[in-house]
C-alpha positions in Angstrom: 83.6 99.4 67.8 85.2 101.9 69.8 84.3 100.8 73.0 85.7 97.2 72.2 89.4 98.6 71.3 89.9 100.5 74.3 88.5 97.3 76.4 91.8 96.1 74.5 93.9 98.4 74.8 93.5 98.7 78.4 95.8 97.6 80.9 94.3 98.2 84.7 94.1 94.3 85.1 98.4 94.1 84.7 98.5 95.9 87.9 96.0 93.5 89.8 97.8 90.2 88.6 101.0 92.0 89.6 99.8 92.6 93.2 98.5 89.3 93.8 101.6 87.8 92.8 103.8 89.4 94.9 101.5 88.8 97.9 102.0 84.9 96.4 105.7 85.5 96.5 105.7 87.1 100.2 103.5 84.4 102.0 105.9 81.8 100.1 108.4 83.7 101.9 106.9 83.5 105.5 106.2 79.9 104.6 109.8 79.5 104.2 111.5 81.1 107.5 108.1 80.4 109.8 110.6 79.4 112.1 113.3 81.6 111.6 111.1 84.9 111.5 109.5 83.6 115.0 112.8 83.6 116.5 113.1 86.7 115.7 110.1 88.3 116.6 110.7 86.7 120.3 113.7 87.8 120.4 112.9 92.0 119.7 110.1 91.2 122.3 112.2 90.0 124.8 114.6 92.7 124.1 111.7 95.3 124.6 110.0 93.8 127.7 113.9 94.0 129.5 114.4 97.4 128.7 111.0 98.7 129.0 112.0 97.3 132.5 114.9 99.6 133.0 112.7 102.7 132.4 
């Protein structure tokens, strides 16, 4: 009896649902600005590669 009441009571699998939906919620996000977050990227790269030029 004891051992089903703390199977209850216990709350590790809250944290595992939580993680997976904010992994949901950040890939949404990427989804979103695909574009947007590419244009970045190239632009810091091109950034870099010019100045690591200057060096």
């Amino acid at each position: 009896m004891e051992e089903i009441r703390s199977f209850i009571e216990e709350e590790d699998g809250v944290t595992t649902v939580e993680i997976i939906l904010v992994l949901l919620v950040l890939i949404a996000l990427v989804a979103l600005f695909k574009d947007q977050l590419i244009k970045v990227v190239k632009s810091i790269l091109n950034k870099v590669s010019s100045q690591s030029n200057a060096i």
